[in-house]
N, C-alpha and C positions, 0 to 999 in steps of 0.2 A: 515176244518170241523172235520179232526180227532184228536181226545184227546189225548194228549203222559203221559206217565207212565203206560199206562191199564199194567197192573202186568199180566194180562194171553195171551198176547202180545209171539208169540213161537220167540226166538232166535236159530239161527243156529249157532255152532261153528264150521261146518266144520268138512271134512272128515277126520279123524287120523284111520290107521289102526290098528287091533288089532295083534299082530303079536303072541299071544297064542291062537283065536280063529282054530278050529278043521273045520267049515264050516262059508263060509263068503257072506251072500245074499245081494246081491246090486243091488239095484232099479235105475235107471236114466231115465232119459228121455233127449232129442237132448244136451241143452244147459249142462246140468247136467253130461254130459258122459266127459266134459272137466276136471269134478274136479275128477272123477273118474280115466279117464287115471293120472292124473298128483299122485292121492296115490298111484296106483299103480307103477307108477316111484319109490316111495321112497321107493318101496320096492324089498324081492327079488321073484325070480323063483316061490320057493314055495308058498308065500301068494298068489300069483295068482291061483295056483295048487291047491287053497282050496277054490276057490273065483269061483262062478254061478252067472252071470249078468242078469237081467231082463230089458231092453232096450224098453221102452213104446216112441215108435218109429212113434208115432201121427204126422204127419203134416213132414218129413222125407223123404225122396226122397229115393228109393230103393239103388240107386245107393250111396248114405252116409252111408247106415246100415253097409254095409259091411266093410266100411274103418272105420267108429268108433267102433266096434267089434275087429277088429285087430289090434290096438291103445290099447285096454286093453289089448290083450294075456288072459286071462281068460281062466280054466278051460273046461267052460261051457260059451255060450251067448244065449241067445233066442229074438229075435224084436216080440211084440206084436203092434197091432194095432191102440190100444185107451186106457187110464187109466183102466179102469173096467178088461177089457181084464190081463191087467199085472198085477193088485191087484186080481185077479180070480189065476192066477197061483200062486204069491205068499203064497196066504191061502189055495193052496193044498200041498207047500213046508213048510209051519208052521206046517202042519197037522202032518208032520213025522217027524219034525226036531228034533236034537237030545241038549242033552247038550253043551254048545261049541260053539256054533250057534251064528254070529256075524251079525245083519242087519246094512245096512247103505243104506241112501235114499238119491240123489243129484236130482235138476232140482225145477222146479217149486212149489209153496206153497200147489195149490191142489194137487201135486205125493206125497210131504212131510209129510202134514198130513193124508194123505188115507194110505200111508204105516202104520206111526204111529197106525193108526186108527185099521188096521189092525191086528198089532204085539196088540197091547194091547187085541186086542180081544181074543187071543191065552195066556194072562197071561204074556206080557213082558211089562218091566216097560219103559216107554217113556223115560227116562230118558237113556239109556241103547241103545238106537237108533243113533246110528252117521248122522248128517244131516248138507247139505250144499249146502243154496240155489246159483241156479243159472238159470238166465234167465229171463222170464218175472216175474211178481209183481200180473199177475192174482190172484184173490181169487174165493173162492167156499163160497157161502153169504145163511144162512139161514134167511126168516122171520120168526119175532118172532111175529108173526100176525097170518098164516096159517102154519108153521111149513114147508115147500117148501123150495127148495133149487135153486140159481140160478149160474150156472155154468160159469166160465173163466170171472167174472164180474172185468173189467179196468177202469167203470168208475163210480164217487161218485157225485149225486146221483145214483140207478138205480131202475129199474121196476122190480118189483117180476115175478119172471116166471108162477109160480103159481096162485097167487093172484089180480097181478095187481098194489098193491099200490107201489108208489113210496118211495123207501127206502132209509134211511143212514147208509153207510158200516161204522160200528163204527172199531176199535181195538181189541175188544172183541173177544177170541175166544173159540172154544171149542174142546177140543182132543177129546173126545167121539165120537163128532160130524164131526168132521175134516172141520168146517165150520165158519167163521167170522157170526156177528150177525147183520143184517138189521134190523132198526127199521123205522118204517112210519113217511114220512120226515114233512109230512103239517098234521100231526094230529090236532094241535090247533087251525089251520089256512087252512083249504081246499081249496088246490087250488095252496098257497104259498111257489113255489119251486124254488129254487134255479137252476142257470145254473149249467148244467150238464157238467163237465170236466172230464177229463182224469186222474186220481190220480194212477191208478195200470198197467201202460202198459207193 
């Protein structure tokens, strides 16, 4: 059901570090802290020494935090609880950041574009964001019906959390929004939906 070429379709190329960056904020979450340690291999001592992790540590066993934190070496690490939570600290660390400031986001599509979402809101150009997904294929699905957002959505069609009407997760997406675009599946036809499968797991 999904159309290929949508042009606003985000590509990840992966984590490369900046090795002139003065401060270095990194986002991860579980699957995402693998691409993290492995940049930080390629580098030395110091880029770590300049490097504050933010560890959205959702779904994570206490007893993991601690061993993926120390696989980075970092600076600084902090585990927060849930997305909201580590994009809440984040934009109090945008709030004072200075010039030099290097973000990079690894882990799942909704941590990727909610950082994005974020940095842009503070004036940085998305473009400028190092990003490298890893792990699940979950998206975060606006309808363009009621304007509602449906959270960790794995399968196409799905149900508006909001709304109710049965959507199709198109390609389409939106940075502002940090959310792929649902539209209503059986508009012409009520009633006429498609089996429901697995396309983002």
């Amino acid at each position: 059901m999904l159309v290929s070429g949508i042009k606003s379709r985000p590509q990840y190329a992966g984590l490369e570090p900046d090795i002139f960056a003065k401060l270095n904020l990194i986002i991860c979450d579980r699957d995402g802290s693998d691409a993290v340690i492995e940049m930080l291999r390629r580098t030395d001592g110091e880029f770590a020494a300049r490097s504050s992790v933010l560890l959205c540590a959702e779904g994570t066993e206490w007893s993991e935090i601690n061993l993926i934190i120390e696989g980075m070496k970092p600076a600084s690490a902090a585990p927060f609880p849930n997305l909201p939570a580590t994009i809440a600290r984040l934009k109090e660390l945008l709030a004072t950041a200075k010039m030099g400031t290097r973000i990079y986001a690894a882990g799942s599509e909704p941590l990727i574009g909610s950082v994005i979402q974020a940095a842009m809101d503070f004036g940085v150009d998305y473009k400028s964001v190092k990003t490298e997904h890893r792990g699940s294929l979950k998206r975060r699905v606006q309808c363009v019906h009621c304007k509602g957002f449906t959270e960790n959505v794995t399968t196409n069609p799905v149900k508006c959390a909001s709304c109710g009407l049965t959507l199709l997760v198109r390609d389409h997406y939106s940075r502002r929004l940090a959310a792929f675009q649902g539209v209503c599946i059986d508009a012409e036809v009520p009633g006429e939906i498609p089996e429901t499968t697995v396309e983002f797991p």
